[in-house]
KETIGU-550615 format. One record per atom (N, C-alpha, C): x, y, z. Coordinates in steps of 0.1 Angstrom, whole numbers, padded with zeros to 4 digits, always signed. Layout:
BEGIN
XYZ ...
//
This chain:
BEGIN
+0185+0160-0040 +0182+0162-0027 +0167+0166-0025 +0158+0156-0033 +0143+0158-0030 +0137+0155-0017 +0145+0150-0012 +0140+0152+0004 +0137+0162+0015 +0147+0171+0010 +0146+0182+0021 +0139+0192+0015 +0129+0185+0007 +0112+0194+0006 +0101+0183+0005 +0105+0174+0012 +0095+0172+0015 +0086+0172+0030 +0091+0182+0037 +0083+0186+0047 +0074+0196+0046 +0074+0207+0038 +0070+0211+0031 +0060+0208+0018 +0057+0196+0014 +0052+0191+0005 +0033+0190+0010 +0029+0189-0007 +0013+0187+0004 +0014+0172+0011 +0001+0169+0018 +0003+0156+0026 -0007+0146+0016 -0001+0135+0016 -0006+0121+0007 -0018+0115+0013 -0014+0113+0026 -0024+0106+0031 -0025+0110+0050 -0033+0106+0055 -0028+0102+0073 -0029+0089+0081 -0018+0082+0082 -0020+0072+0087 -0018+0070+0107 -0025+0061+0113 -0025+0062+0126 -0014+0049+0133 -0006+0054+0142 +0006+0039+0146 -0001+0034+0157 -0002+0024+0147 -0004+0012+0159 +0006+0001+0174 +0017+0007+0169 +0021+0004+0177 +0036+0006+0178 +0048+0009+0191 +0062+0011+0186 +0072+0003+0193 +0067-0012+0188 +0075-0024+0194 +0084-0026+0182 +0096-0021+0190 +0108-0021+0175 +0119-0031+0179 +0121-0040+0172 +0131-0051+0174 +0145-0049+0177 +0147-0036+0168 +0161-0033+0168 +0164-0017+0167 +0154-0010+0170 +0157+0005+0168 +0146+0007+0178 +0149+0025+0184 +0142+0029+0191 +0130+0038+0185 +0117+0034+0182 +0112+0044+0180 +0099+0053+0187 +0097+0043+0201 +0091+0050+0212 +0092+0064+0215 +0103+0070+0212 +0110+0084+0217 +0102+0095+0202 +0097+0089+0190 +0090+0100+0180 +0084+0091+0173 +0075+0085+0178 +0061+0080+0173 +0051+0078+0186 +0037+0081+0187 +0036+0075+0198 +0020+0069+0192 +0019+0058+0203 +0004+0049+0198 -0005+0051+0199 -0016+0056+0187 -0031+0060+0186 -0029+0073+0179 -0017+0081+0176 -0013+0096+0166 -0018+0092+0158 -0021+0099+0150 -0020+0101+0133 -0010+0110+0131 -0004+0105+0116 +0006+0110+0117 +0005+0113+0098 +0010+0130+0094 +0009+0132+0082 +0018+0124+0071 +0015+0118+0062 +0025+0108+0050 +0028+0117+0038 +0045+0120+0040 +0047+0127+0030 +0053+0120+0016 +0058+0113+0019 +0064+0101+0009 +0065+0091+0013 +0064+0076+0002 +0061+0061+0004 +0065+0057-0007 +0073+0045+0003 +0079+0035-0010 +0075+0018-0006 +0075+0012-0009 +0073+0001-0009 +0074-0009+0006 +0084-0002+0009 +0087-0006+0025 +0088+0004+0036 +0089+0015+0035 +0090+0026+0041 +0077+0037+0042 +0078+0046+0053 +0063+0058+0051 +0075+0066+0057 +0071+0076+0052 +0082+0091+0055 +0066+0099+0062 +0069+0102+0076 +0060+0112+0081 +0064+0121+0089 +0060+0134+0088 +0062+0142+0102 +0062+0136+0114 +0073+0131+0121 +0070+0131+0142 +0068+0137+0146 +0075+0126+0160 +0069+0138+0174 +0076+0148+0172 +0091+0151+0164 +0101+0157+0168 +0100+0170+0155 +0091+0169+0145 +0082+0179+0133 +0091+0177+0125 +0101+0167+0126 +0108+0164+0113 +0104+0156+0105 +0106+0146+0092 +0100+0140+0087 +0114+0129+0085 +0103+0112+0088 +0113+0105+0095 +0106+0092+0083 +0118+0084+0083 +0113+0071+0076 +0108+0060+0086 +0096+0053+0082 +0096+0041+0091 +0093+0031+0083 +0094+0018+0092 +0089+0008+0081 +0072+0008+0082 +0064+0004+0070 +0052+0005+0077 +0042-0002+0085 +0049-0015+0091 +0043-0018+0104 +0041-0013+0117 +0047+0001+0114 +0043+0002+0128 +0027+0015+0127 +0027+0018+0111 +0013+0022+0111 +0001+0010+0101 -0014+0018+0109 -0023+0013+0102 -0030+0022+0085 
//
């Protein structure tokens, strides 16, 4: 259950969303366009960052730069 520290973890990087045109999920409601947003963990397809919502959320990483 290494996840539920990683909001708590130091931060990796900051990356900023460019945009939250999602095909099939909503993610207008906790990302918003032009944030930076703190990266606590990253995998190959995914960025785990704090939202809008101060949780720490998986996204794919097209929707950041």
């Amino acid at each position: 259950m290494l996840h539920l520290k990683w909001k708590d973890a130091p931060t990796i990087r900051t990356v900023k969303c460019v945009h939250t045109d999602a095909s099939k999920y909503l993610v207008s409601n906790v990302l918003t366009v032009g944030k930076e947003y703190e990266v606590k963990n990253e995998t190959e397809e995914f960025i785990f960052v704090i939202d809008n919502t101060g949780e720490v959320g998986g996204f794919y990483k097209d929707y950041f730069a």
